[in-house]
Wavefront OBJ file of the C-alpha trace (Angstrom):
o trace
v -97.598 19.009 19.245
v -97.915 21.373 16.234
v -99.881 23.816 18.339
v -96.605 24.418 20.040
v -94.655 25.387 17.327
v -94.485 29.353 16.585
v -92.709 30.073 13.306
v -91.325 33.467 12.392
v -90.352 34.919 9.340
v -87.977 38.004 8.635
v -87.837 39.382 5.464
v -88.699 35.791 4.580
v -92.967 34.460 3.565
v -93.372 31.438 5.794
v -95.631 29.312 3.417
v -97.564 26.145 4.014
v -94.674 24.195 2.725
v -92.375 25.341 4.955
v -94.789 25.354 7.686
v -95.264 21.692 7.360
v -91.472 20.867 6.565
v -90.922 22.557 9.928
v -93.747 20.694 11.784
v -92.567 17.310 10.467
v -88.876 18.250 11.463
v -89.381 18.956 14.850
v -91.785 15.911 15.836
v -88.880 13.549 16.521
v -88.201 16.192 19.778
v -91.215 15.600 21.313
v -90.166 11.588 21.287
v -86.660 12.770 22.654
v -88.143 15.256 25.091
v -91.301 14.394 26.922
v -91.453 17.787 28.726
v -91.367 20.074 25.444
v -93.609 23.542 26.440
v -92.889 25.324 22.982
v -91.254 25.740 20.322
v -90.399 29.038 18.404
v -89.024 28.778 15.109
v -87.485 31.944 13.629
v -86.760 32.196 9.638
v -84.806 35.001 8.033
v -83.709 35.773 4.589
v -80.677 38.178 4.962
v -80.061 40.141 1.959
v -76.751 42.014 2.419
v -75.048 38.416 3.872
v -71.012 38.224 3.095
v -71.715 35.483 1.414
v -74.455 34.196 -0.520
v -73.860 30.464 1.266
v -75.183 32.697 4.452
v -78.069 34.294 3.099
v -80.824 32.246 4.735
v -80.903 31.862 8.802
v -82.724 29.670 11.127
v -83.014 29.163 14.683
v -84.928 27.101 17.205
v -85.605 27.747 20.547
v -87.073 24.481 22.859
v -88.547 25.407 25.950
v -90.088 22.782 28.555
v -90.028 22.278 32.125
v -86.225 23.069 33.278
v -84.640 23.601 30.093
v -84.454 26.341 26.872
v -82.476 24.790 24.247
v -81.351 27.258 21.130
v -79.510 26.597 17.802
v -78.993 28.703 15.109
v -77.331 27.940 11.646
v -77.118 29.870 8.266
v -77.286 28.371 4.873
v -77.611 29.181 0.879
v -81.485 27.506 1.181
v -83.915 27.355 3.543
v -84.475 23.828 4.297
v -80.440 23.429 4.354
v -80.550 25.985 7.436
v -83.588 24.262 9.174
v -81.931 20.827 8.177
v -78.438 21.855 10.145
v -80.251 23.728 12.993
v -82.203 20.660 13.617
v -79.093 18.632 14.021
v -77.523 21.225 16.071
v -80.157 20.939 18.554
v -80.680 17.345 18.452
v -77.118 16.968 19.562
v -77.631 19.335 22.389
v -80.632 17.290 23.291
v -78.264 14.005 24.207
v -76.143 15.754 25.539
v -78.784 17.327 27.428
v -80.413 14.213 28.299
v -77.085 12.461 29.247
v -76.509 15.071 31.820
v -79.456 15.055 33.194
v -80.826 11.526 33.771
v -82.198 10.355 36.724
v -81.642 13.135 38.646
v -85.247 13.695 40.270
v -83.976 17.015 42.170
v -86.750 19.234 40.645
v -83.125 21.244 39.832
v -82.700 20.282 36.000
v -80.903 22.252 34.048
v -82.759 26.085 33.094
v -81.142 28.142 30.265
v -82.076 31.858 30.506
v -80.531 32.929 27.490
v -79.190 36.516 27.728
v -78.806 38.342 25.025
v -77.629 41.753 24.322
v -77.683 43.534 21.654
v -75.338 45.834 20.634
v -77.032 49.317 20.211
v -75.116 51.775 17.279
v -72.929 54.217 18.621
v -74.220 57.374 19.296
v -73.120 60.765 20.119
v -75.488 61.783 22.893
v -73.817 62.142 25.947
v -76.409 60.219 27.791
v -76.206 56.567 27.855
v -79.614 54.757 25.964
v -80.529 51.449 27.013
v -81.819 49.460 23.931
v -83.309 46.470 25.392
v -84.568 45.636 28.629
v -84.874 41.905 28.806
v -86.072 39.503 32.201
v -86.392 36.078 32.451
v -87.087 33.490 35.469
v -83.895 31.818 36.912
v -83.564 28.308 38.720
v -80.990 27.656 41.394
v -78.078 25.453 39.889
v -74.451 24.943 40.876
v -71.375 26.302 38.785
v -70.967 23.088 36.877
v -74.488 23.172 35.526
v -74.186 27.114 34.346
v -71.290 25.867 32.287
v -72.908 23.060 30.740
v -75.753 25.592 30.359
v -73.664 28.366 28.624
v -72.218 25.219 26.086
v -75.486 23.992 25.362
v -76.446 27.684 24.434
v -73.497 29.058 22.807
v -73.089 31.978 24.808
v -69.373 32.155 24.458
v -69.096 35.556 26.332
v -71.268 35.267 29.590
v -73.840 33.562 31.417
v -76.127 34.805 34.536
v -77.671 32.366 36.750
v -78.932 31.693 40.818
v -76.437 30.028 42.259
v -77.710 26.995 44.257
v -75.594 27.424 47.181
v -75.798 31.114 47.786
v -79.391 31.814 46.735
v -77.694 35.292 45.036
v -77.485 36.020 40.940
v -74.278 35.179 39.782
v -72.202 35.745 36.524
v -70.334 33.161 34.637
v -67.940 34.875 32.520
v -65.350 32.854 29.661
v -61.431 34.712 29.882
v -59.155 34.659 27.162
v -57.131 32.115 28.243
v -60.239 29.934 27.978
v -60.840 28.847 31.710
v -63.906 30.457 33.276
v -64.730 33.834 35.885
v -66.940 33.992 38.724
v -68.199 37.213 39.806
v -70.654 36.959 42.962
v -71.749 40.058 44.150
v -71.814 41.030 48.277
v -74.212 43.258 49.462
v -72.925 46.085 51.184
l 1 2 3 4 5 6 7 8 9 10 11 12 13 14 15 16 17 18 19 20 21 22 23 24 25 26 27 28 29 30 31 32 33 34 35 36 37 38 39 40 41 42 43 44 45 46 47 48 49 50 51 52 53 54 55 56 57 58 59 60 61 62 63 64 65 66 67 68 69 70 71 72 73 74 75 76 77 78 79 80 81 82 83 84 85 86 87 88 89 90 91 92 93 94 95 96 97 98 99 100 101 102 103 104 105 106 107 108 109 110 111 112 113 114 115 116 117 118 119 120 121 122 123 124 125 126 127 128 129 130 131 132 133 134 135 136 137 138 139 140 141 142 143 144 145 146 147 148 149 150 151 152 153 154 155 156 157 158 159 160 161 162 163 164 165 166 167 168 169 170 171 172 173 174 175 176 177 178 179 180 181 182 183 184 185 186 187
């Protein structure tokens, strides 16, 4: 397993140490998850935090066969951060697992996270486009994509292939808290 594991560091020297306190961290997933393709683990040390309890940050992305899995989690150490964002996505591997048992569909759950980053304002008149970002999409029904954008964290929105219609659709939170749908018609 520890030739799946990618780790990262921003601003941050990812030693030995923390290479094996990573490795030995995220073995128990494999046991959980039989399916696990990769793992990427990014470390950053962020000077100009708020608060010096946020300085480090670390987050783990799972991928396997039907599923991404991401947590994140900030801390005043490094192995704190890992320690919590290990947790994190244990957690969202039962609950992962619960939903998903003995299914057999081929349809299991696929995260696609989406995210967009907010480019600086600018005073060009021309719009810029700061990221382009794909990413392969499996058919699921509305009830999954909202289990999906939970699991994630995406609190905003969340695009997926809706089962039924074979077309793209977004899943969108409102303010009062209940959810959108936008499905788009070709015209």
């Amino acid at each position: 397993m520890a030739q799946n594991i990618e780790i990262f560091g921003n601003e941050f020297e990812v030693t030995d140490n923390i290479r094996d306190y990573v490795a030995k961290k995220v073995e128990k997933f494999d046991r959980h998850l039989g399916t696990i393709d990769d793992i990427r683990v990014d470390l950053a040390y962020i000077k100009a935090a708020r608060s010096a309890a946020d300085r480090y940050v670390a987050q783990m992305t799972v991928r396997g066969k039907g599923f991404i899995l991401r947590a994140e989690e900030r801390a005043d150490d490094v192995r704190t951060a890992m320690d919590t964002t290990v947790d994190k996505l244990s957690r969202q591997i039962d609950r992962f697992k619960g939903k998903h048992r003995g299914r057999g569909d081929g349809k299991s759950a696929v995260d696609v996270a989406v995210e967009i980053e907010a480019a600086p304002e600018e005073t060009e008149t021309t719009p810029v486009i700061a990221r382009h970002k794909s990413f392969v999409v499996i058919p699921m029904d509305e009830v999954e994509a909202i289990e999906h954008m939970k699991l994630l964290g995406h609190d905003n929105f969340f695009i997926f292939c809706n089962a039924e219609s074979g077309l793209i659709n977004v899943l969108y939170r409102r303010r009062d808290g209940t959810y959108g749908l936008i499905e788009p018609q070709i015209g």
